[in-house]
C-alpha positions as CSV (number, residue, x, y, z in Angstrom):
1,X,152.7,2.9,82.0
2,X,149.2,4.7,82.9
3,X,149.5,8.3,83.7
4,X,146.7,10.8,84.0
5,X,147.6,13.9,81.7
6,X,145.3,17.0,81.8
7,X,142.7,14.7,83.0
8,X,142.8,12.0,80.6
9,X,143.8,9.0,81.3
10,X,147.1,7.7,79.0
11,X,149.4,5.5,78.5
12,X,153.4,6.4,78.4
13,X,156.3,5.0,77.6
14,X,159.7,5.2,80.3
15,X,160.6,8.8,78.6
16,X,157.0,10.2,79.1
17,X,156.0,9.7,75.3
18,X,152.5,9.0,74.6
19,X,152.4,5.2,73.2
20,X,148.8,6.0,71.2
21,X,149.2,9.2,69.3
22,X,145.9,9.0,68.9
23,X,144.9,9.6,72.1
24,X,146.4,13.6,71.9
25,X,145.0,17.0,72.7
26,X,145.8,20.3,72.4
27,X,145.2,20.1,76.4
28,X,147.6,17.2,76.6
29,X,150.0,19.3,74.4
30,X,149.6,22.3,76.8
31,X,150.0,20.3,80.2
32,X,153.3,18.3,79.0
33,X,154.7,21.6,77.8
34,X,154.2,23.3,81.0
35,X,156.0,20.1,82.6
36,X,158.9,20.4,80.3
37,X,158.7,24.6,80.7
38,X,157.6,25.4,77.7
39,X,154.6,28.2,77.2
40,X,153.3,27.2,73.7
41,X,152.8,29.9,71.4
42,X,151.8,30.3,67.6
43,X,155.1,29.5,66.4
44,X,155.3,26.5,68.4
45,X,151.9,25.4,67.2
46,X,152.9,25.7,63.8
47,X,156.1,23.3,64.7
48,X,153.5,20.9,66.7
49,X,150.4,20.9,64.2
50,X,153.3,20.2,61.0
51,X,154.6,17.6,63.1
52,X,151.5,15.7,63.7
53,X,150.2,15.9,60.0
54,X,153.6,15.0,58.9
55,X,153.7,11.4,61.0
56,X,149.8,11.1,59.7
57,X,151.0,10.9,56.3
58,X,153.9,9.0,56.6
59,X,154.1,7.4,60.3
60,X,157.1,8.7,60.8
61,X,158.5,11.1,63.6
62,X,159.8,13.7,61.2
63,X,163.4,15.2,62.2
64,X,163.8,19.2,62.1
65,X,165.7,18.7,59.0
66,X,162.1,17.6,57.6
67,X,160.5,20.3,59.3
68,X,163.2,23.2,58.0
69,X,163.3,22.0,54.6
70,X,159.1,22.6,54.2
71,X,160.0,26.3,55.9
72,X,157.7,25.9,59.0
73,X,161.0,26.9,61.5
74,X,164.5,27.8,60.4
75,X,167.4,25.5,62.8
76,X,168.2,28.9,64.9
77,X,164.2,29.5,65.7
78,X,163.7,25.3,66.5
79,X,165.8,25.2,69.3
80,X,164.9,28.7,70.6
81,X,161.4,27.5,70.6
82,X,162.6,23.5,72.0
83,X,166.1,24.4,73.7
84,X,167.3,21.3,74.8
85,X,165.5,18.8,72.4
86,X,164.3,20.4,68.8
87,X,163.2,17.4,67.7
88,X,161.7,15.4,71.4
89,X,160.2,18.3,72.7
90,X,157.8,19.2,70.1
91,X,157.2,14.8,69.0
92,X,156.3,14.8,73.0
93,X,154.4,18.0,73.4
94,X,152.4,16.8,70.2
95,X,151.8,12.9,71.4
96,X,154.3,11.9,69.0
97,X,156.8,8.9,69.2
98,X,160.3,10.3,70.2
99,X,162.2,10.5,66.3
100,X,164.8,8.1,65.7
101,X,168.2,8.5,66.7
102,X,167.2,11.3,69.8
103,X,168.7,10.8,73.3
């Protein structure tokens, strides 16, 4: 479905996931965190920007075991940063297709 996000038109799917990565921001980023209630900093940045080059390289969603295991976030510090979806909050915040097996 359209959707206008930080002034860009988009298009998202029913759970408010881009459906063209490509079409990403760091504005989009900022204005679907701030609809979720999330106030990025650095750290989640460093979640985010992994994230995105990760799914680049492989085209894959990768899972916070992916993103733990290459020591960008320990578990404890993911869902401090993402409470309430470690691994969809930071795929949606970075324009990312919501990982496999997340409610």
């Amino acid at each position: 479905m359209p959707a206008t996000i930080a002034g860009k038109a988009v298009e998202i799917d029913k759970d408010g996931f881009l459906v063209n990565p490509n079409e990403w921001t760091e504005e989009i980023a900022a204005e679907i965190a701030r609809q979720d209630g999330i106030e990025l900093t650095d750290a989640h940045w460093k979640v985010i920007r992994f994230m995105r080059d990760d799914y680049k390289a492989t085209g894959q969603t990768p899972t916070v075991r992916k993103i733990t295991k290459n020591n960008i976030a320990n578990t404890k510090e993911i869902y401090a940063l993402f409470p309430g979806g470690p691994a969809k909050f930071p795929a949606k915040i970075g324009g990312l297709p919501k990982p496999k097996g997340c409610l």
